[in-house]
Kinemage of the C-alpha trace (Angstrom):
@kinemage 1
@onewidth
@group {chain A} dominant
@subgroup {mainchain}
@vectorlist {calphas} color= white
{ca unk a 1} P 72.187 72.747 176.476
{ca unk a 2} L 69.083 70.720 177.161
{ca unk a 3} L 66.757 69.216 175.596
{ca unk a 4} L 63.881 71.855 176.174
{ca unk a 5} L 66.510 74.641 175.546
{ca unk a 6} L 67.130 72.934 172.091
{ca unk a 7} L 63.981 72.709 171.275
{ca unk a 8} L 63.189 76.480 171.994
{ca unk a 9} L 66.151 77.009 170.130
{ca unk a 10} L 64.701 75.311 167.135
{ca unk a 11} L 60.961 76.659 167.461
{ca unk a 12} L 62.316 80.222 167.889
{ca unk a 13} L 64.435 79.627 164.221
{ca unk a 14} L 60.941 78.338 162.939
{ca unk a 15} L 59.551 81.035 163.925
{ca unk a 16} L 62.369 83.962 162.785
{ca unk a 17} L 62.404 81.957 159.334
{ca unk a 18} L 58.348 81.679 159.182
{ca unk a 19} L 58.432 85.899 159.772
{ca unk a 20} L 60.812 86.281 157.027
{ca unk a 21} L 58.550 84.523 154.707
{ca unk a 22} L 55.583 86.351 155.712
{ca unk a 23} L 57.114 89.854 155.100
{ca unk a 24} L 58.399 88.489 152.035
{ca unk a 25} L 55.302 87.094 150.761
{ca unk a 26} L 53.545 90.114 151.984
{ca unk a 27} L 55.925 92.723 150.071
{ca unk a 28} L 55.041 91.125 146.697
{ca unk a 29} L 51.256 91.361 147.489
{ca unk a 30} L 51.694 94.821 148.316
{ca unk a 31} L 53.690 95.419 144.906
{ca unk a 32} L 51.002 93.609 142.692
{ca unk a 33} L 48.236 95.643 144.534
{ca unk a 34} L 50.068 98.915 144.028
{ca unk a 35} L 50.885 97.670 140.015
{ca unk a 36} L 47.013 96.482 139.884
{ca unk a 37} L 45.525 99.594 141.337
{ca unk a 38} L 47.938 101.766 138.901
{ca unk a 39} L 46.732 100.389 136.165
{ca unk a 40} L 42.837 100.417 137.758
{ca unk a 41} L 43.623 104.118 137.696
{ca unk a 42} L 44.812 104.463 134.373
{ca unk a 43} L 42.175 102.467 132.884
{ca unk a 44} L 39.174 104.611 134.532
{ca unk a 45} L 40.859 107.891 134.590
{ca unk a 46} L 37.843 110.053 133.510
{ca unk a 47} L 40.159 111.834 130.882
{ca unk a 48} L 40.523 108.335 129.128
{ca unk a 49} L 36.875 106.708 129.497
{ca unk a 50} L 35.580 110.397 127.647
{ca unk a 51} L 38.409 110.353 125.253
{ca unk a 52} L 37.951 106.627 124.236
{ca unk a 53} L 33.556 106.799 124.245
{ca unk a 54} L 33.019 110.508 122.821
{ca unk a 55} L 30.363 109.335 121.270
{ca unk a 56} L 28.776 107.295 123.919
{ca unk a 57} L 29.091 110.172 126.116
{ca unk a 58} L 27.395 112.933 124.130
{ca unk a 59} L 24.462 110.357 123.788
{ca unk a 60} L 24.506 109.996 127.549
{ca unk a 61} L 24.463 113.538 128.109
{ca unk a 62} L 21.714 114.003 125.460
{ca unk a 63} L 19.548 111.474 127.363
{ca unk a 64} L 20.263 113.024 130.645
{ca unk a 65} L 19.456 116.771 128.999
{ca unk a 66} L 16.037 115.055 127.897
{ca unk a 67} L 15.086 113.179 131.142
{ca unk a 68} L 16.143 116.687 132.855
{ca unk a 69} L 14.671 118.725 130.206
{ca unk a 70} L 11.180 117.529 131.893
{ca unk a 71} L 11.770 118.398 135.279
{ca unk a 72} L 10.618 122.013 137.079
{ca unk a 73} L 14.665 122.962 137.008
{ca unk a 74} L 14.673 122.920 133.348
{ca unk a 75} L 16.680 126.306 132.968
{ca unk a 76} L 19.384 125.036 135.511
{ca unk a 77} L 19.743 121.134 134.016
{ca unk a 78} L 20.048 123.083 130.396
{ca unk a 79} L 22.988 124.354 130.975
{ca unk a 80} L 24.678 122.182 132.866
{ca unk a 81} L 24.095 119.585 129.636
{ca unk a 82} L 25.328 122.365 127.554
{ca unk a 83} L 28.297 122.560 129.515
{ca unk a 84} L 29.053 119.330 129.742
{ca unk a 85} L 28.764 118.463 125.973
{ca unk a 86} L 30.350 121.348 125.184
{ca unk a 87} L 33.309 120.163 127.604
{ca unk a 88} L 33.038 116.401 126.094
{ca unk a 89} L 33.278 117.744 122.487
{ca unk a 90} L 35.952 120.067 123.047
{ca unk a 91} L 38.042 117.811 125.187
{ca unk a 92} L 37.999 115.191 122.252
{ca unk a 93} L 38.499 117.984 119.398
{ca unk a 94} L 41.814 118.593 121.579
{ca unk a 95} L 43.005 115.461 121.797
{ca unk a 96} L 42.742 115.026 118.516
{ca unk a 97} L 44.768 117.745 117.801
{ca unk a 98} L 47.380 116.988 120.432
{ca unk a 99} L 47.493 113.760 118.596
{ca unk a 100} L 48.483 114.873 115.406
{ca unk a 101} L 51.373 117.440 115.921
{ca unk a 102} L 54.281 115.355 116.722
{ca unk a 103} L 53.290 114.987 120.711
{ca unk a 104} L 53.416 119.068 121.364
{ca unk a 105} L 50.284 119.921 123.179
{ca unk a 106} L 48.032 122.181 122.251
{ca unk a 107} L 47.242 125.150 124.990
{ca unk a 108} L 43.325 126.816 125.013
């Protein structure tokens, strides 16, 4: 062999061994993304930002029902407060319940 063919040799081992790294550095990235985003998920599921600030919530769609309340679609922005407190409450009155029978759900 000579010396150039050596030294292709060696640059094209650099560069199998350089790939290798890459695809194994970027498979971990992609597996702490796809753990990160999970838990992103979890975290600000709408189901568990409602269940965990009820209270928040219903004051937020209290102020929303009172800003609305003003406007010339009063009727409209009424109910769709109601509705939405109504769905707040009762979502948190049934995950209460859930909670305390021994992890059977309760069906309404």
């Amino acid at each position: 062999m000579t010396p150039e063919e050596e030294q292709i040799a060696r640059i094209e081992e650099e560069l199998d061994g350089a790939r290798r790294d890459l695809q194994e550095t970027l498979s971990v990235v992609e597996a702490k993304m796809e753990r990160e985003v999970e838990r992103a998920e979890v975290v600000f599921s709408p189901q568990k930002l409602l269940s965990d600030n009820l209270v928040g919530a219903s004051c937020v769609a209290g102020v929303l029902g009172f800003l609305a309340g003003s406007s010339k679609y009063r009727k409209v922005a009424a109910a769709g407060i109601v509705v939405a407190l109504g769905y707040t409450i009762w979502n948190g009155l049934a995950n209460q319940r859930s909670d305390g029978d021994g992890g059977e759900s309760v069906n309404f």
